[in-house]
C-alpha positions as CSV (number, residue, x, y, z in Angstrom):
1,X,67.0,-27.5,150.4
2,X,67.3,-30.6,148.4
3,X,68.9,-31.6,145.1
4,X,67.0,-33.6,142.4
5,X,68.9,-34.6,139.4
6,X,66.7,-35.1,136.1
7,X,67.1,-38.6,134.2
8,X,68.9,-36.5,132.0
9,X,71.2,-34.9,134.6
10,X,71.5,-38.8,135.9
11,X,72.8,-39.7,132.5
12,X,74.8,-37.1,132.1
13,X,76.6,-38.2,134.9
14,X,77.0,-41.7,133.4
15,X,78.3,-40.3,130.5
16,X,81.0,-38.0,131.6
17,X,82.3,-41.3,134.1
18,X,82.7,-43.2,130.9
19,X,84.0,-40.7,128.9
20,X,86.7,-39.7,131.9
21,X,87.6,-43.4,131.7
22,X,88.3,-43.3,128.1
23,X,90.3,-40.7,128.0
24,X,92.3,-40.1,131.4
25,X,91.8,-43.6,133.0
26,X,90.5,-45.6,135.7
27,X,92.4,-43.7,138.3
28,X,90.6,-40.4,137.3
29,X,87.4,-41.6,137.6
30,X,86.8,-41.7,140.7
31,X,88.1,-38.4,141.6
32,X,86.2,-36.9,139.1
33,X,82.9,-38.0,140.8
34,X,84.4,-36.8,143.7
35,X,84.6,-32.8,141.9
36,X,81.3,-33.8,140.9
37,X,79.9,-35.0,144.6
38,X,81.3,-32.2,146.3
39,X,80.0,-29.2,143.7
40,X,76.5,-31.2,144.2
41,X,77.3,-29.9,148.4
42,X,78.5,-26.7,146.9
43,X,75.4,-25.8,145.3
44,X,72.9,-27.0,147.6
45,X,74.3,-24.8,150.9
46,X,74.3,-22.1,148.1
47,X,72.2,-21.8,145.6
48,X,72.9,-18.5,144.1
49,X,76.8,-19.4,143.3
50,X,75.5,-20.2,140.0
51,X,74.9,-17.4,137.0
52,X,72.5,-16.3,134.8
53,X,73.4,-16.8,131.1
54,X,71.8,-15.1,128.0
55,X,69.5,-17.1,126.4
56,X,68.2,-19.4,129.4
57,X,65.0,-18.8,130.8
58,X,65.4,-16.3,133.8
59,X,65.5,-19.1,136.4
60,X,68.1,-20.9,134.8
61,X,71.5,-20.8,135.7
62,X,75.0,-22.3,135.2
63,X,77.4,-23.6,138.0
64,X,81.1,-24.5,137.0
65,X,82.3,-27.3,138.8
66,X,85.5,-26.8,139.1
67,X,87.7,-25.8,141.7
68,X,91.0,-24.6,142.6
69,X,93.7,-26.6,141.5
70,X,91.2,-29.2,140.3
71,X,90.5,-28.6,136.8
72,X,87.3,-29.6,134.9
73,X,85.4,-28.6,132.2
74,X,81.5,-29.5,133.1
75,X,78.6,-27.0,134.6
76,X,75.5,-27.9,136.0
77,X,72.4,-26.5,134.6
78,X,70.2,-25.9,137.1
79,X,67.0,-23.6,138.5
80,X,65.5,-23.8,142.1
81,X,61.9,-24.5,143.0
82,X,61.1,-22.4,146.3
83,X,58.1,-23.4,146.6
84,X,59.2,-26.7,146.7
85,X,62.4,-26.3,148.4
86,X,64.8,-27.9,145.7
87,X,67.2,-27.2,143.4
88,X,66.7,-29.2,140.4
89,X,69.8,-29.9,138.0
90,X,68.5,-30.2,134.0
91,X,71.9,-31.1,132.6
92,X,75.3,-31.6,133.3
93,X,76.9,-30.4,130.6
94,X,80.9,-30.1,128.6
95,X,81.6,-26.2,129.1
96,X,82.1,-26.2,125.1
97,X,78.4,-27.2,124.2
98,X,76.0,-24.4,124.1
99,X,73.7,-24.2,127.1
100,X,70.7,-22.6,126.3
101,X,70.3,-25.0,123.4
102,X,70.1,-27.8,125.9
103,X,67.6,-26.7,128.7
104,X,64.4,-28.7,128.4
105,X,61.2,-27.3,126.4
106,X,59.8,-29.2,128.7
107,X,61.0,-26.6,131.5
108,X,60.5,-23.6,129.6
109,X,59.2,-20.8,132.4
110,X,59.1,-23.2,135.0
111,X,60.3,-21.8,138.6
């Protein structure tokens, strides 16, 4: 299975660099793509880690990136294409904003 990330999801990224910049420093940065990178591997080998969530369409689901003993506060957003073999991540999103709210209309009942 691959991983596709939407322009969206791309930004995203972008975003959350910058703002970890802002507000921890230059050295967190890149150990924060690093969280990022390795919950990307996480994922991928297996796909149903992530949850369900009221409110998402039933293929999306939610995927903390966190681990032990490294904090952070950001899911992906996520559904998987079988038939195409690929897990597609919408958004990367703050765990405080409100998820459903954010998945593409664009998306809506797509598997």
């Amino acid at each position: 299975m691959r991983l596709v990330l939407t322009d969206a999801a791309k930004a995203d990224v972008l975003k959350i660099l910058r703002d970890t910049r802002i507000k921890f420093g230059p050295v967190q940065v890149p150990k924060y793509r690093a969280l990022i990178s390795e919950a990307r591997k996480r994922i991928v080998e297996n796909p149903g880690l992530g949850h369900h969530r009221e409110g998402l369409p039933p293929e999306g689901r939610l995927f903390h990136i966190s681990q032990r003993g490294r904090p952070a506060r950001h899911f992906f957003l996520y559904f998987v294409d079988e038939s195409e073999d690929v897990l597609v991540v919408v958004r990367i999103l703050h765990d405080a904003m409100d998820m459903p709210k954010h998945w593409p209309r664009s998306m809506a009942g797509r598997r």
